[in-house]
Every structure is written in C-alpha cells, then in structure tokens.
C-alpha positions as CSV (number, residue, x, y, z in Angstrom):
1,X,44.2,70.0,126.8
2,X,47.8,68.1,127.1
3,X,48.5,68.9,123.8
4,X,47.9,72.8,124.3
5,X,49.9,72.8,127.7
6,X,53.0,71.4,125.4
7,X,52.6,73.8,122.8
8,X,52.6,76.7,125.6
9,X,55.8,75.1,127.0
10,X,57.4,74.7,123.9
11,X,56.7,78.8,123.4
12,X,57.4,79.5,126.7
13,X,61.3,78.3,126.3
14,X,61.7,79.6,123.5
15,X,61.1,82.7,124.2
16,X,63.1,82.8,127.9
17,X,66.0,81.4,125.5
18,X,65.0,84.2,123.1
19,X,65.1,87.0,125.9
20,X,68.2,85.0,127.5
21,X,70.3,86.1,124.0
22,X,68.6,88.9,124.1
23,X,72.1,90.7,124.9
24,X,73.8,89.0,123.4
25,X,71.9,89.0,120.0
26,X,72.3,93.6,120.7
27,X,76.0,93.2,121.5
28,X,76.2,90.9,118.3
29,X,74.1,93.8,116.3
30,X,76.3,96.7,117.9
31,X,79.5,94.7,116.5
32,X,78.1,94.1,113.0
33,X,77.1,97.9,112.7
34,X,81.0,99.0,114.1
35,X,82.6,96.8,111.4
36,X,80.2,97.9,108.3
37,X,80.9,101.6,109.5
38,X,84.3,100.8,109.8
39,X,84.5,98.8,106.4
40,X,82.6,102.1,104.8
41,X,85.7,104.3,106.3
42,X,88.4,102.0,104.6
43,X,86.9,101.7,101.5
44,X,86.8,105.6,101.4
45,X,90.5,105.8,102.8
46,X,92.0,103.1,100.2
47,X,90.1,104.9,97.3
48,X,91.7,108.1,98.1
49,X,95.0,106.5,98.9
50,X,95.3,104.7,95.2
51,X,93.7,107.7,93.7
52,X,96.6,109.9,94.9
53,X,99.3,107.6,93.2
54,X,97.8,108.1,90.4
55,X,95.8,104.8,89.9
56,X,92.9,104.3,87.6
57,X,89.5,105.3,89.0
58,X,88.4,101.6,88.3
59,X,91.4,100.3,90.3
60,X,90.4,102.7,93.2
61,X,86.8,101.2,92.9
62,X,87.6,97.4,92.7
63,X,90.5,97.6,95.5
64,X,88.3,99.8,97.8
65,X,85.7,97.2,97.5
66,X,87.6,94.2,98.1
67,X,88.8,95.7,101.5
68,X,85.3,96.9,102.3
69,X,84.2,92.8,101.9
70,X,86.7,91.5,103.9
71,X,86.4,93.8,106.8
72,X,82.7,93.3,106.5
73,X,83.1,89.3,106.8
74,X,85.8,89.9,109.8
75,X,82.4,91.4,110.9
76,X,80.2,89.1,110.7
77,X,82.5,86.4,112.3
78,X,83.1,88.1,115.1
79,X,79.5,89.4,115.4
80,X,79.0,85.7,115.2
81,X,81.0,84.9,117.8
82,X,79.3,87.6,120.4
83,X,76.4,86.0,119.7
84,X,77.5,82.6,120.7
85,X,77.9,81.4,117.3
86,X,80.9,79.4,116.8
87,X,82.7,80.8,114.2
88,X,85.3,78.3,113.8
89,X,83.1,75.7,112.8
90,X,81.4,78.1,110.2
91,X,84.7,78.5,108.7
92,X,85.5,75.1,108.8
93,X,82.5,74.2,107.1
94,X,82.7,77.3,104.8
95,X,86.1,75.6,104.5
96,X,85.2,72.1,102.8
97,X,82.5,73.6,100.8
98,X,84.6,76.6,98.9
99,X,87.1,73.9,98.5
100,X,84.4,72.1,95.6
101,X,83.5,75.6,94.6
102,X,87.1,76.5,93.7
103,X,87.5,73.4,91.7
104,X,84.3,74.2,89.6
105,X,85.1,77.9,89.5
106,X,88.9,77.6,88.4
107,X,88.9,79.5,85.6
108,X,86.7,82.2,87.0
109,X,89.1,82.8,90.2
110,X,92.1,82.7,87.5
111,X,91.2,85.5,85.2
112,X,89.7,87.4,88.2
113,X,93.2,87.4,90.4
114,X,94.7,88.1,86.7
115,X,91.8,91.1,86.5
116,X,92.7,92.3,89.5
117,X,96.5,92.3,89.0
118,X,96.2,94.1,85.7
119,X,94.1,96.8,87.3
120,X,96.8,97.8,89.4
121,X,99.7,97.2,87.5
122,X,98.2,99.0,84.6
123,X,99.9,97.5,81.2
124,X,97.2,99.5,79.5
125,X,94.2,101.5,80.0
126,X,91.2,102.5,78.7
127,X,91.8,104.2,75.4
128,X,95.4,102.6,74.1
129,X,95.8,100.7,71.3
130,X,96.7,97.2,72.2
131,X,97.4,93.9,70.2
132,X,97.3,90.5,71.7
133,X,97.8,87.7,69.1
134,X,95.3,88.0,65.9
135,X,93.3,90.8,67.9
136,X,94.0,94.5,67.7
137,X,92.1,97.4,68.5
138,X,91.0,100.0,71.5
139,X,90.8,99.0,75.0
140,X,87.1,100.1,76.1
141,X,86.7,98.4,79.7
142,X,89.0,96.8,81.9
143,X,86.6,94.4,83.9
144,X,87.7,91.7,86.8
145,X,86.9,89.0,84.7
146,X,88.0,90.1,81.2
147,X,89.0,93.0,78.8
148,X,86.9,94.4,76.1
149,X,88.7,95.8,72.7
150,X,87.1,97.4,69.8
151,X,89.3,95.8,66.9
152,X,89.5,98.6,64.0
153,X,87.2,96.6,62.3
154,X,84.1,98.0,64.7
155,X,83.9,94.2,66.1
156,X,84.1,93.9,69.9
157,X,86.7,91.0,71.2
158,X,86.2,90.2,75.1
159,X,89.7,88.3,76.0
160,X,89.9,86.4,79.5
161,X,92.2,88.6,81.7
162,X,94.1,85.4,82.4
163,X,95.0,85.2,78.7
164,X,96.1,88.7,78.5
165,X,97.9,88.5,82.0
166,X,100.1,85.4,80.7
167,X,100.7,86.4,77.3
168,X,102.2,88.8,75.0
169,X,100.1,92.6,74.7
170,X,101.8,95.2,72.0
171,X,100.6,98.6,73.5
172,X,101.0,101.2,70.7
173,X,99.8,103.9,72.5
174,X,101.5,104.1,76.4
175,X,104.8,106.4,75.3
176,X,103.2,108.3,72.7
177,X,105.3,108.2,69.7
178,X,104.7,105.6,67.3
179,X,107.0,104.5,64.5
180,X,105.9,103.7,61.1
181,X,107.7,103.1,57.7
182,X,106.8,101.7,53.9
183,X,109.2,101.2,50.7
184,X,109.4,103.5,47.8
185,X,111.4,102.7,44.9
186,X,113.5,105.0,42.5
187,X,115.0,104.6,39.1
188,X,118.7,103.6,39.3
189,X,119.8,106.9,37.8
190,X,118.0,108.8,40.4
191,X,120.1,110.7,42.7
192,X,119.5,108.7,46.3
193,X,120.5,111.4,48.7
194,X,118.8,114.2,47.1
195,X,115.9,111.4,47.0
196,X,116.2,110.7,50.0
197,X,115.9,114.2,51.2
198,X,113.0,115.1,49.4
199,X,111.3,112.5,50.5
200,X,112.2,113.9,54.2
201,X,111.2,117.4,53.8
202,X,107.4,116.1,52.4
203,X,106.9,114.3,55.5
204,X,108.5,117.0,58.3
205,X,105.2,119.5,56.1
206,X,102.9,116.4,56.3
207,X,100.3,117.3,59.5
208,X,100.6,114.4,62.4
209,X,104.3,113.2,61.8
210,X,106.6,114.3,64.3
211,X,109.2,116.8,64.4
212,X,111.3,114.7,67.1
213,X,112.3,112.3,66.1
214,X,112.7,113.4,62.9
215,X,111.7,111.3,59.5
216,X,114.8,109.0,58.5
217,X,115.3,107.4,54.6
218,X,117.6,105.4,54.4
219,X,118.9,102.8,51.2
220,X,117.3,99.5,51.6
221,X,118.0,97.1,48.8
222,X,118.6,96.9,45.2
223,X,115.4,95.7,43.6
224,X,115.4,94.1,39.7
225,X,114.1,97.6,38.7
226,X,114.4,100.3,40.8
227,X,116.3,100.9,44.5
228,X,114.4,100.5,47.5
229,X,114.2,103.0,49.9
230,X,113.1,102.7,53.7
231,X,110.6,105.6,54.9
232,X,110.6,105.4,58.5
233,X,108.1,108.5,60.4
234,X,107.1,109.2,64.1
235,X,103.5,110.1,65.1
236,X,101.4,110.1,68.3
237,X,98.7,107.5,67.9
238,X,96.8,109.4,70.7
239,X,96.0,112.1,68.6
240,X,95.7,110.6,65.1
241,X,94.8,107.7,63.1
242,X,97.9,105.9,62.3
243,X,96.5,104.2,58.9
244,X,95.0,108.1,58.0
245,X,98.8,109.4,58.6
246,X,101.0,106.7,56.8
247,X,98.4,107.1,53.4
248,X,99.0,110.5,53.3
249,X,102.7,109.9,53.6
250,X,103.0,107.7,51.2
251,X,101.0,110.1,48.8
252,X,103.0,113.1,50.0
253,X,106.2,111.3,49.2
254,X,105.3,109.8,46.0
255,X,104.0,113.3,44.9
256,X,107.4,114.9,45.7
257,X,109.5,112.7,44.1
258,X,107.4,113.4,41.0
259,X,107.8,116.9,41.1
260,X,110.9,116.9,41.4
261,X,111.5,114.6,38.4
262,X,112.9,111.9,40.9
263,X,111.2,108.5,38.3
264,X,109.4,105.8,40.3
265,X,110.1,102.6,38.1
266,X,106.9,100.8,37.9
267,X,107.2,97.6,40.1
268,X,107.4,94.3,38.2
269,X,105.2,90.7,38.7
C-alpha cells in the first residue's frame, strides 16, 4: 500500500510540473512555428533574390536552404529558451562535441565550403566543357560535395570540389569561341601565299568554323621536306563537336590544296 501511495506521488508531481510548463511548453511551440514560417519566407525571398541576378537554379536552391537551417536552429534555441531550457549550455555542449566532429569530418566540410563557393561564383556550369589535370569532359552536376564530368570517353569522373576549387580548370566553353589549329605541309616550290589562301577560303565554306574571327595560316617552319604551315580556325564548342569540326578541316584543306595542284610532300620517319 506504501509502495502505491509513492508511485501516485511520483505521478502526481509530475504532472503539476507538467501542467506548471504547460505555458510555457505553448509559448515554446508558438516560437518554433513563427521561426519555421519565417525560415519558409526567407528561403522563398533568397531564392528569388539570386534567381534575379542571374544565379544558377541549384545555387538558388542550396543558398535558400542554408538560410532556411539557420533561421530554423535560431528557432529552436530560442524556443528552447521559452521553455526554460538553457540554451547556452546546449551550445556549449553542442560546442565541444562538433569540435571532434570537425576533426573527423575535415575533408567533408572542405570540399562542401569549396561546393558551395563554386556554386555561387560559377567557374562553370552544367554543360561546359571543362579540363582539370588528366580529366576532360562535360560538366553534368555541380553537387556540395563534388562535381561530376562525363570525360569524352563516356566514363564518369566525380572530382572533390576542394580539388577543383584550389586548382587549375580549363573551361572551353564559357565565351563561346574556341580556337583550334593543325600543321599542313607543302612542297617548297609551292606558292605559300596563294597556299595559304586556299587553305583559308576551304575553311570560311567549311559548316561550324567561324566567320569572326576569321581562319588565319600563317608560315611555321621549314621542315626537311616540305614547309610547315599553321591552320588556326574559330568555332563555338556549344554548338558543335570540336574533334568532328577540326577532321573535316583538316580534310577540307588537304582536298583544296589538291585541287588546286598545291603538292603535299609526303612526311618522312
């Protein structure tokens, strides 16, 4: 009978404490649900904002949802705090135990500050034709944590943003002209500058090169055999297969000289 008379007690304060919170524990709720609204209206504001200068859609989304967390958390410290939580301590604690987390999770908070710093300052985007080291391709997702590119090869390279952040990226598609050259050679009796010129009207008829600026030949070396010339050609990458352009260059050019009896000495071992 004692026994049950303590376990009554035991219910009974608990549940005045319980009822003495009780406001509390509402006023607490009240806050939480004013910060998550209010969290919901930034993220929408910020999104727009970043939008309107012209940001990527997935910077929009990844800054709109960083300031949605943090006014969240504000939140729930201060809801915390209604409630007679003190959030000080929590932090504190928090405090000590993210410092052991951040050790163990270096590399992850590197190339996700370096993620997030890429987003916004936009190097490349989705769709140019990067080159980073030994690894060139096609940008297909920009992600927090890394960067995927489709090499030409079909193969799929994920690079730490870190990496990319801190080293050297070639983007061959952000201004939209491209230059590309090759060597031809012609017989040392050959007539350069009318060589030269036919070799510039076959590429200004060639589909994908550029009118501006406009193909340039120009004398290169003298070679055992022949003299070299430099073909140099403007395209837009965005629009056409680089490697698909300069083959049929080199065959338009080759098969204009011919015709026009201009000799290609044949090169030597």
């Amino acid at each position: 009978m004692m026994t049950a008379n303590v376990v009554l007690d035991a219910f009974r304060d608990l549940w005045e404490g319980f009822m003495s919170r009780l406001p509390s524990l509402a006023v607490g709720l009240v806050v939480l649900l004013f910060f998550y609204l209010l969290a919901r209206a930034v993220r929408f504001l910020v999104s727009h904002s970043i939008m309107k200068v012209r940001a990527s859609e997935h910077a929009a989304r990844v800054v709109s949802r960083l300031a949605f967390t943090g006014i969240l958390a504000l939140g729930v410290l201060v809801a915390l705090g209604v409630m007679g939580v003190n959030p000080g301590a929590l932090v504190a604690s928090l405090g000590l135990v993210s410092v052991g987390i951040g050790f163990a999770l270096k590399d992850v908070i590197e190339n996700f500050i370096a993620g997030i710093t890429i987003i916004l300052q936009r190097p490349f985007v989705i769709g140019d034709g990067v080159r980073f080291g030994d690894v060139e391709g096609v940008v297909e997702d920009v992600r927090v944590r890394d960067t995927v590119i489709r090499m030409f090869d079909g193969r799929k390279v994920f690079v730490p943003n870190r990496s990319l952040f801190s080293g050297v990226v070639i983007n061959s598609t952000v201004n939209r002209r491209r230059r590309l050259d090759f060597k031809v050679g012609v017989a040392y009796a050959a007539d350069l500058t009318r060589a030269a010129a036919v070799a510039e009207k076959a590429l200004r008829a060639l589909d994908g090169v550029l009118d501006e600026p406009p193909p340039l030949v120009v004398l290169e070396g003298l070679g055992e055999n022949s003299v070299e010339l430099r073909v140099f050609f403007w395209l837009d990458p965005t629009t056409c297969d680089p490697l698909q352009v300069k083959s049929r260059a080199i065959s338009a050019v080759k098969a204009a000289l011919e015709k026009e009896g201009i000799a290609i000495p044949e090169a030597t071992a």
